[in-house]
C-alpha positions in Angstrom: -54.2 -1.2 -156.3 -57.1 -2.3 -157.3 -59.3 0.5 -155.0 -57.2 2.8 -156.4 -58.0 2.6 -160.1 -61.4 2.3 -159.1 -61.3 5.4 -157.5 -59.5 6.8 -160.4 -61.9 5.4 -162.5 -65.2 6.9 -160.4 -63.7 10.1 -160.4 -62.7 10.5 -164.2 -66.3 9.5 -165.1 -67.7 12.0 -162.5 -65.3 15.1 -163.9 -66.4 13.9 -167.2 -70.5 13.7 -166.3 -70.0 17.2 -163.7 -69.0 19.3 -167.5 -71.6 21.0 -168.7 -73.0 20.4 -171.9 -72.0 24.1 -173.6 -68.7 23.1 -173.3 -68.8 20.3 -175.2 -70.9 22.2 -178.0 -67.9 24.9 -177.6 -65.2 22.3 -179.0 -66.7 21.5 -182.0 -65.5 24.6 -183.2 -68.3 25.7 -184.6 -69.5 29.0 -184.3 -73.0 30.5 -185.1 -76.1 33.3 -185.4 -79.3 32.8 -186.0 -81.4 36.0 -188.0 -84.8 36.4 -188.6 -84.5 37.4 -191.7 -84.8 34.9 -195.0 -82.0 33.2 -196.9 -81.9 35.7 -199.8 -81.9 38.5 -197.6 -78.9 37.1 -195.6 -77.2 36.3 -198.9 -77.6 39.9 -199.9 -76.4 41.0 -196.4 -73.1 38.3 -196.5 -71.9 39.3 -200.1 -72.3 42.9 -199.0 -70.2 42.2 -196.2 -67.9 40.0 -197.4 -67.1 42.8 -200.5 -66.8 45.8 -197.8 -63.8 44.0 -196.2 -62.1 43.3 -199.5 -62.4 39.4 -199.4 -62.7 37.4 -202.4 -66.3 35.3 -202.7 -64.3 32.2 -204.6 -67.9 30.3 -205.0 -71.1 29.3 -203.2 -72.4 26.3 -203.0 -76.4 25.9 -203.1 -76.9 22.7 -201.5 -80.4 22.2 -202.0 -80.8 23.0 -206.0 -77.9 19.8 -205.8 -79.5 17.5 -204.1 -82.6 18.3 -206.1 -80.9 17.2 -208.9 -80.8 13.7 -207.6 -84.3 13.8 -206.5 -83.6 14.7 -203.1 -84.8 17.5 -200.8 -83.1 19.8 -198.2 -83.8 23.0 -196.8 -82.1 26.3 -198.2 -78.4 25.7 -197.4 -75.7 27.7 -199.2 -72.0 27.1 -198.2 -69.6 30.6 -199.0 -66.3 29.9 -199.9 -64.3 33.5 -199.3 -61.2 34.7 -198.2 -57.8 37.0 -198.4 -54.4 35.7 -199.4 -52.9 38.6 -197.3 -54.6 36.3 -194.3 -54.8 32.7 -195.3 -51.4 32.3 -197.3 -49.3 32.8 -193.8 -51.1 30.6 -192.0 -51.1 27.7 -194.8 -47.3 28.4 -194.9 -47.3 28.2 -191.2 -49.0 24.5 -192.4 -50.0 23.6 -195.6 -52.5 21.2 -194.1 -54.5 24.3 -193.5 -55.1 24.6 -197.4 -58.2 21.3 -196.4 -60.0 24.6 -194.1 -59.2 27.5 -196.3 -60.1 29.2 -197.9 -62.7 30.0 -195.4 -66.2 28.6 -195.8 -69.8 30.5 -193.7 -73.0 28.5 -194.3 -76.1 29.7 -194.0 -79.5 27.7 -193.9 -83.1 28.0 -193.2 -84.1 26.1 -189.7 -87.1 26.2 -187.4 -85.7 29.1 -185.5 -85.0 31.2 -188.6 -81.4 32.0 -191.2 -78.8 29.8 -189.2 -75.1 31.5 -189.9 -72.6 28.6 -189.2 -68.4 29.1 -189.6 -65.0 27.7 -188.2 -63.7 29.7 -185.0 -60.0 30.3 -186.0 -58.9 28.8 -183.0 -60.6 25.3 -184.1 -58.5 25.2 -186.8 -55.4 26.5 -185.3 -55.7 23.4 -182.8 -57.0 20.7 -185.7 -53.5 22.2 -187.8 -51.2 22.3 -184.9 -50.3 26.0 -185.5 -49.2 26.7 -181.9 -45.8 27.9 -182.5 -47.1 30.3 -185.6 -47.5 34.5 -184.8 -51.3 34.5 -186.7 -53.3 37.1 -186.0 -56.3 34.2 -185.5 -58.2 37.0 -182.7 -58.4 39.4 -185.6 -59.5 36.4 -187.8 -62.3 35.5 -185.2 -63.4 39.2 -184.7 -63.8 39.9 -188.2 -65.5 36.8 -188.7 -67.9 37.5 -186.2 -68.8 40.9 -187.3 -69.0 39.7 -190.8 -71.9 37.3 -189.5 -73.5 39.4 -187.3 -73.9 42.2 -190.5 -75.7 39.3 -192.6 -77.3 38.5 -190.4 -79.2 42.1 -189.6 -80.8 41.7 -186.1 
């Protein structure tokens, strides 16, 4: 018995070492774009985006100018809030635990590599919310999403 669980044991840990690291990066949930253009231009580019589709900018959060009001310092990072009842109210019915993700949030910040875009695949939070046995459309979520960043983005 013993043998056993140490070959169970061997072979769990080398499953676990053989998956490759994208994967793991995939399950976050976290989906992104990188442009080359600055933050303001982005901003432009995601508001004009965001107002095409019809979705309401509830706020946007400028982290840095906060933490620079405590003395601290952090490169451009801007957190939207958006959304559309039409979309989110179904799914928090589905589970109101939803109303913690939604409505939904895109950052962007300034990195090394240039305007990081940064947002929640739909699926991520169908899984974190346990809406399974819900009919969302979350593929038309993630597609609209996704075009939404690659237009602020403008590469």
């Amino acid at each position: 018995m013993h043998r056993f669980r140490l070959l169970v044991s061997t072979l769990a840990i080398g499953t676990l070492l053989a998956v490759p690291q994208a994967l793991f990066a995939q399950s976050s949930g976290i989906e992104s774009r990188t442009s080359q253009h600055d933050i303001d231009q982005v901003d432009e580019r995601l508001r004009t985006a965001l107002d095409y589709r019809g979705m309401i900018l509830v706020t946007v959060i400028d982290h840095a100018a906060n933490a620079g009001k405590v003395d601290l310092s952090l490169p451009s990072t801007r957190t939207f809030v958006f959304g559309n009842p039409e979309v989110g109210t179904p799914m928090m019915q589905c589970q109101g635990s939803l109303a913690l993700d939604l409505p939904q949030k895109m950052v962007i910040r300034e990195t090394d590599e240039g305007t990081r875009l940064e947002w929640n695949h739909p699926d991520y939070l169908a899984e974190r919310h346990g809406l399974g046995d819900c009919d969302l459309p979350l593929d038309k979520v993630a597609g609209a999403l996704e075009s939404i960043a690659t237009e602020a983005a403008g590469d």
